[in-house]
C-alpha positions in Angstrom: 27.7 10.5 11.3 25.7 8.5 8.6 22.0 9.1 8.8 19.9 6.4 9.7 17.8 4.2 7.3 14.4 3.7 6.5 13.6 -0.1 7.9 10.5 -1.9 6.6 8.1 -3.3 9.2 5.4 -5.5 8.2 2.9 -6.1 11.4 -0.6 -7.8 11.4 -3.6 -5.4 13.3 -3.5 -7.5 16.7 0.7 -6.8 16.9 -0.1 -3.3 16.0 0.8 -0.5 19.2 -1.7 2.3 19.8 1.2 3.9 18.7 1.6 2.4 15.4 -2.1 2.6 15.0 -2.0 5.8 15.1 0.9 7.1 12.8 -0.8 5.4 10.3 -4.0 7.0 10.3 -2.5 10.2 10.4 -0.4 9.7 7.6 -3.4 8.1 5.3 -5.7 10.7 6.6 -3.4 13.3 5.9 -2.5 12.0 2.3 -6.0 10.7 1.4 -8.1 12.5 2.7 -6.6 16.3 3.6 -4.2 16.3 0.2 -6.3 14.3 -2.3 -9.6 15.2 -1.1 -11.0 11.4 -1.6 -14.5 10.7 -0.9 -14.2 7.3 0.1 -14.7 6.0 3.9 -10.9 5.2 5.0 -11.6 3.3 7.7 -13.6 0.3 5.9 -12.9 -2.2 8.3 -10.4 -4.2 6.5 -7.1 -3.2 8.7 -8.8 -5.4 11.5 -8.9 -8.3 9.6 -6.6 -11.4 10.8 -4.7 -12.0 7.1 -4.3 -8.0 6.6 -0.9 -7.1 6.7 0.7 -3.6 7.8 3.8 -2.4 6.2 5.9 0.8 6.4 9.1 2.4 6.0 10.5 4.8 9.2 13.5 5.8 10.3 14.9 4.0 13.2 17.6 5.4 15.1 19.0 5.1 18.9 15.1 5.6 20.2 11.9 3.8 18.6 11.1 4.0 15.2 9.9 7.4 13.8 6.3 7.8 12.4 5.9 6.0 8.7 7.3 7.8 5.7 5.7 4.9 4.0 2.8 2.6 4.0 0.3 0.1 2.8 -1.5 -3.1 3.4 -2.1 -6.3 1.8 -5.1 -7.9 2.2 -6.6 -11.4 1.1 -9.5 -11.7 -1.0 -11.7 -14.8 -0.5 -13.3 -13.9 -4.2 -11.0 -12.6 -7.0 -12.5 -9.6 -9.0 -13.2 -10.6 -12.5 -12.3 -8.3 -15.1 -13.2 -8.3 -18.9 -14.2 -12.2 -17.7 -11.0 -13.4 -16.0 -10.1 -13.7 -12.4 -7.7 -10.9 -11.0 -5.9 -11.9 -8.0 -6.8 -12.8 -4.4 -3.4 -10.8 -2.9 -4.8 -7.0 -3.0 -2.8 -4.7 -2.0 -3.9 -1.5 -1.3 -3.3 2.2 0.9 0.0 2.7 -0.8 0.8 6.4 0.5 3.8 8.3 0.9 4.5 11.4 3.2 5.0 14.0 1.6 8.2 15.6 3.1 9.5 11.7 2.0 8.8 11.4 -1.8 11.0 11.2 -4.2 13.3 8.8 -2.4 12.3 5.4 -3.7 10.1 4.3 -0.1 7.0 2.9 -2.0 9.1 1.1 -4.8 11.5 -0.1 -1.7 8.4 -1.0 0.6 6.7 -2.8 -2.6 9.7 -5.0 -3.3 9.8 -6.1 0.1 5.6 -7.4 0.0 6.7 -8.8 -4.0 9.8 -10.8 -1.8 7.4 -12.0 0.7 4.3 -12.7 -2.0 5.8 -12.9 -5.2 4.5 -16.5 -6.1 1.3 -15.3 -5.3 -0.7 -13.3 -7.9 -1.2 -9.6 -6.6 -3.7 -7.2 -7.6 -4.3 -3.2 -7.1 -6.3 -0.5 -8.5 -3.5 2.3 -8.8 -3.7 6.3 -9.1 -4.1 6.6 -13.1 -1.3 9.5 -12.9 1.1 6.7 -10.2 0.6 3.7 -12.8 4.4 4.0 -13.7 5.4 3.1 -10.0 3.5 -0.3 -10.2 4.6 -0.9 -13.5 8.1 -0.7 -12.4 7.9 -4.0 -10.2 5.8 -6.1 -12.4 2.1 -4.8 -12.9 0.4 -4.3 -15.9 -2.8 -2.7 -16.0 -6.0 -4.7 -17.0 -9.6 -3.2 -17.5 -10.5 0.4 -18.0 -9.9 3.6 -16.3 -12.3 4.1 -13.4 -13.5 6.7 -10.6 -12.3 5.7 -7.6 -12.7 8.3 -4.4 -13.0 11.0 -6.7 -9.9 10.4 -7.9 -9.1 8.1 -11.5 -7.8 5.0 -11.0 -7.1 1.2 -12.9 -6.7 -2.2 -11.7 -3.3 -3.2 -12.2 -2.3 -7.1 -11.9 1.0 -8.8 -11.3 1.3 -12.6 -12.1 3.3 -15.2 -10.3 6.6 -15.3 -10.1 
């Protein structure tokens, strides 16, 4: 028997489950703040907002879906950062984590060419892990600015133009 797929789901807050909700807390907090150690408040508010959207990879079988393997969320900027005097992008995406018992596979790349096919005449922005620049380079970033501390850990905006 062939083993089921990872699916990608893409889900504003108010079409969320408790369920749902859930998973992906536990897989952030896990990641972000039990792995990496980060300093930053996770829960900033910004899932709850109408235009942010959830996305994820999990396996779906005969039953629901499995907990994420995958996730992260785009938001919308009303302001674009400015960096070195030009405007980034409005399209931020952001929360890109991958369980660990999943990497290696391909997920994020997979589950970041499916927001670039939804968003990619949009301008995107992120600020990326310094040492997981390649991954975002892959699908069209390129970095912009300098290296900075971001949750203890270093990171750099990376922007991706228009298609």
């Amino acid at each position: 028997m062939d083993r089921p797929t990872d699916t990608v789901t893409m889900k504003p807050w108010t079409d969320l489950t408790p369920e749902e909700v859930y998973a992906i807390a536990r897989l952030r907090t896990e990641v972000f703040l039990r792995e990496q150690q980060c300093d930053d408040e996770e829960l900033d508010g910004r899932d709850l907002e109408p235009t942010t959207e959830h996305w994820w990879t999990g396996v779906e079988g005969d039953a629901a879906p499995t907990a994420p393997t995958t996730y992260l969320r785009v938001l919308r900027n009303e302001d674009a950062e400015i960096i070195d005097g030009l405007p980034t992008a409005h399209l931020v995406i952001g929360r890109v984590v991958t369980d660990p018992e999943h990497r290696g596979r391909g997920l994020a790349s997979r589950l970041l060419a499916a927001v670039i096919e939804r968003h990619g005449n949009e301008p995107m922005m992120l600020h990326a892990q310094f040492h997981a620049r390649q991954l975002y380079v892959n699908v069209g970033f390129a970095p912009v600015g300098e290296i900075f501390d971001e949750a203890g850990i270093d990171h750099i905006t990376m922007v991706r133009p228009a298609d």
